[in-house]
KEROKE-760030 format. One line per field, with one value per residue: residue in one letter; x, y, z of N, C-alpha, C, O in turn. Coordinates in steps of 0.001 Angstrom, whole numbers, always signed. Atoms other than C-alpha are relative to their C-alpha. Layout:
r	(a	...)
n.px	(X	...)
n.py	(Y	...)
n.pz	(Z	...)
ca.px	(X	...)
ca.py	(Y	...)
ca.pz	(Z	...)
c.px	(X	...)
c.py	(Y	...)
c.pz	(Z	...)
o.px	(X	...)
o.py	(Y	...)
o.pz	(Z	...)
***
This chain:
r	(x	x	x	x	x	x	x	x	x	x	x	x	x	x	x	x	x	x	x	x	x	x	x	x	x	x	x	x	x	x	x	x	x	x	x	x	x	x	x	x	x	x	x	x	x	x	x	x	x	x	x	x	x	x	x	x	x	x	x	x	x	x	x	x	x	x	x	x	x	x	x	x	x	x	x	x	x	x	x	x	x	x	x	x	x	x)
n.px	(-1176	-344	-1566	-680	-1284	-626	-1234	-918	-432	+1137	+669	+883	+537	+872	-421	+911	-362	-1177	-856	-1131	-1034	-464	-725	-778	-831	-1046	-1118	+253	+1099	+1064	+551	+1141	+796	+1477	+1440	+853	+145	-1578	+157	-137	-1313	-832	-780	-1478	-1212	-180	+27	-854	-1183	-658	-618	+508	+1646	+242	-230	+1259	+1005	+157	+730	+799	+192	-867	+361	-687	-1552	-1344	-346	-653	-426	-1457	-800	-977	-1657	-1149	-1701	-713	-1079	+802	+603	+938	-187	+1401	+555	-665	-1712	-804)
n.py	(-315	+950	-545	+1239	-438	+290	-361	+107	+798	-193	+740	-743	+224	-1041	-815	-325	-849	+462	+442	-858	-152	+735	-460	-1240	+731	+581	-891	+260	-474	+480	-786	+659	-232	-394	-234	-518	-1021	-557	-144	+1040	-109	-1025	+825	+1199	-1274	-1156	+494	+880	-314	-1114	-1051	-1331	-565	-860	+323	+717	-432	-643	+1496	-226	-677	+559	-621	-1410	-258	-531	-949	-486	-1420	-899	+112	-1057	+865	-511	+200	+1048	-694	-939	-479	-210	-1058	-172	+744	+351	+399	-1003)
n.pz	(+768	-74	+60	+286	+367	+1140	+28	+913	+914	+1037	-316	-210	-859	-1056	-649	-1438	-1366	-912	+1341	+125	-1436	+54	+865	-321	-1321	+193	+449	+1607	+1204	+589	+825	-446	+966	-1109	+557	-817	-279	-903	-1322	-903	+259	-809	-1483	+357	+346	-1203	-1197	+743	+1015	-741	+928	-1162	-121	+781	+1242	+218	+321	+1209	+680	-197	+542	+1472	+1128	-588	+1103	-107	-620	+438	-512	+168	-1281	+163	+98	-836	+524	-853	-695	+98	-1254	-223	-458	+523	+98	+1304	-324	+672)
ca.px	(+1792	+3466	+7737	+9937	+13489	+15693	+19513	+22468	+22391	+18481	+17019	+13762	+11536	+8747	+9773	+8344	+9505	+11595	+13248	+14491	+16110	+17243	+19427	+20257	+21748	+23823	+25279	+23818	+22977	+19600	+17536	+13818	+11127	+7903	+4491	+1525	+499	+3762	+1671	+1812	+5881	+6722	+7035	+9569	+11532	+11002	+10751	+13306	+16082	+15817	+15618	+15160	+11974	+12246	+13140	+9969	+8018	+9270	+8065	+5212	+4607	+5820	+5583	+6989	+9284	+12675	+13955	+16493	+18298	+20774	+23072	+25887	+29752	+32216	+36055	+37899	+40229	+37490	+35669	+32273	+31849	+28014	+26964	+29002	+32098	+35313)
ca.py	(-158529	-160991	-161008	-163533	-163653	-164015	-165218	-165105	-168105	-166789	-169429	-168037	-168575	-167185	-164429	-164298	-162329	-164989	-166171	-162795	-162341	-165390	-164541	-161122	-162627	-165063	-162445	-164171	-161921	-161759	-159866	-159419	-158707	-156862	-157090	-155419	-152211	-149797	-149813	-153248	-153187	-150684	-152797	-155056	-151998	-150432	-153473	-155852	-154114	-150902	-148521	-144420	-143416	-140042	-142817	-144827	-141523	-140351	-144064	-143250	-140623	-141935	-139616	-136351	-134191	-134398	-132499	-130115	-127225	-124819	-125813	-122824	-123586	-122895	-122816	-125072	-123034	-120062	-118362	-117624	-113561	-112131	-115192	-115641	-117287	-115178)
ca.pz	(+7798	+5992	+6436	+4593	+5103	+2639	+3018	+950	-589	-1731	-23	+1246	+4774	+7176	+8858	+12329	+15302	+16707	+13142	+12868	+16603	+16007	+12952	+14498	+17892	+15778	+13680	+9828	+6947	+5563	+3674	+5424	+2764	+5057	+2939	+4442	+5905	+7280	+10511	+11120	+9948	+12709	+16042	+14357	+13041	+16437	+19025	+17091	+14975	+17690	+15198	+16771	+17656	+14946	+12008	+13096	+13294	+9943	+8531	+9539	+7733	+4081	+1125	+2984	+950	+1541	+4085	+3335	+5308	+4815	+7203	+8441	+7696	+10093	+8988	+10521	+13422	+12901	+15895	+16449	+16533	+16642	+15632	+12077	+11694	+10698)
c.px	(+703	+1581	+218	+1718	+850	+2002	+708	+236	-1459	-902	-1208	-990	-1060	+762	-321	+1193	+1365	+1259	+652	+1169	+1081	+1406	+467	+951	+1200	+798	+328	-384	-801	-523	-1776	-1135	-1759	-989	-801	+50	+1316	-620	+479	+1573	+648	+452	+879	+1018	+95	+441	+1528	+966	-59	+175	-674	-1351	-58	+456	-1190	-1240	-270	-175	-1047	-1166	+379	-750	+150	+1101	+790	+547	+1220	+69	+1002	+877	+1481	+794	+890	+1508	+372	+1213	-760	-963	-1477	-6	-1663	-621	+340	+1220	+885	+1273)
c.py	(-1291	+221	-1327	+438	-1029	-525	-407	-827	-72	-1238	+857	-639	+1131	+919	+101	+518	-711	-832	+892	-84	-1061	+8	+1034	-642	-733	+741	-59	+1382	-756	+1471	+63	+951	+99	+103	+568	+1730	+752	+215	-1303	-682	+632	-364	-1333	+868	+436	-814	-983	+747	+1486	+1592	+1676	+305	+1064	-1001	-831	+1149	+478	-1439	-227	+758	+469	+1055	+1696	+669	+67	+999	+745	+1102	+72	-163	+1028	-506	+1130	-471	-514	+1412	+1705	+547	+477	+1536	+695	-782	-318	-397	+1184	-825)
c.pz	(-383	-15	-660	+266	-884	+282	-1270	-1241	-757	+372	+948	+1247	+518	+285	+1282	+895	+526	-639	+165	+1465	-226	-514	+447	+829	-965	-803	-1746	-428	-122	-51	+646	-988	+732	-1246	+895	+54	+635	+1472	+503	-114	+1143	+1163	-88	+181	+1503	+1454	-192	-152	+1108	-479	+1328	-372	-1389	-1372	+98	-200	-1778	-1035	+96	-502	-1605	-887	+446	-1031	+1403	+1003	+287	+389	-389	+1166	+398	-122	+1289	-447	+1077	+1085	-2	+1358	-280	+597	-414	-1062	-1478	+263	-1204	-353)
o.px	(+791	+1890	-525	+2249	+804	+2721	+258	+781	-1657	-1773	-753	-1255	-1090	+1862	-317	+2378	+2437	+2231	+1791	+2331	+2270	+2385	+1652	+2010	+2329	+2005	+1171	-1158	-808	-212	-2361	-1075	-2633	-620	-348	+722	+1991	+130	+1201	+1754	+1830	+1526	+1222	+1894	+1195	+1091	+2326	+1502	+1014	+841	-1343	-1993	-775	+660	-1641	-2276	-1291	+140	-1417	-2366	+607	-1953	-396	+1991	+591	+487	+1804	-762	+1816	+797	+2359	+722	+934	+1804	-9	+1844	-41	-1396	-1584	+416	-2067	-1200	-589	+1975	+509	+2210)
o.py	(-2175	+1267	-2297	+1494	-2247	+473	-1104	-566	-859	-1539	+1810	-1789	+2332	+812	+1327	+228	-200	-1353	+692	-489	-763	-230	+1096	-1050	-258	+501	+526	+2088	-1972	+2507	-1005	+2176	-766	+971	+590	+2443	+39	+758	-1412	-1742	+357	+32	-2215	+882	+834	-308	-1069	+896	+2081	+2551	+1717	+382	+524	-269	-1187	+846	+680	-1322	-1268	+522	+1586	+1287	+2591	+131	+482	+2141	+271	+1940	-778	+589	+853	-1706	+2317	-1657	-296	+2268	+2596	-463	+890	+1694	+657	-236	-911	-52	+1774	-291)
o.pz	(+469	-584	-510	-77	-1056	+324	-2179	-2314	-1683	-444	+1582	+899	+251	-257	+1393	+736	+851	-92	+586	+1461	-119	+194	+121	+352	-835	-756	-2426	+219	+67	+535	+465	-886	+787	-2036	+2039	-691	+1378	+2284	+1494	+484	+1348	+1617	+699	+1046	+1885	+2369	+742	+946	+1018	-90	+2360	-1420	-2231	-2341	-991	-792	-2436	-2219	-447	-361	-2069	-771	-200	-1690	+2545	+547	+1262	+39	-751	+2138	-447	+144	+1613	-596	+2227	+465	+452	+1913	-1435	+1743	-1577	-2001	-2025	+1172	-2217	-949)
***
């Protein structure tokens, strides 16, 4: 995989493992630009930056539709009565 990172002022470098930490720890922006396969992207995203396990599995799995529920509403100050709000 190749990474470059990128900061602010667009000046452009390697990327490696211990460039990024580096930059995280101190608290710089930057921009990190992953080439390669999304397998070999995922134990940065996952070991590095921390991201949740269900956003590395669903990166995993690129080109998924959309996932989209009906989610119920509850009125604000509303009670829960056989399982509808009133």
């Amino acid at each position: 995989m190749d990474a470059a990172l990128i900061s602010p002022d667009g000046s452009k470098r390697t990327g490696d493992e211990g460039a990024i930490r580096q930059l995280l720890g101190a608290g710089t922006p930057f921009w990190l630009d992953l080439q390669g396969s999304p397998s070999e992207a995922l134990p940065i995203l996952r070991d590095v930056f921390a991201f949740h396990p269900l956003a590395i599995q669903a990166a995993e799995h690129f080109g998924q539709r959309p996932k989209n529920r009906r989610l119920r509403r509850v009125r604000a100050g509303g009670h829960l009565r056989g399982g509808a709000a009133r």
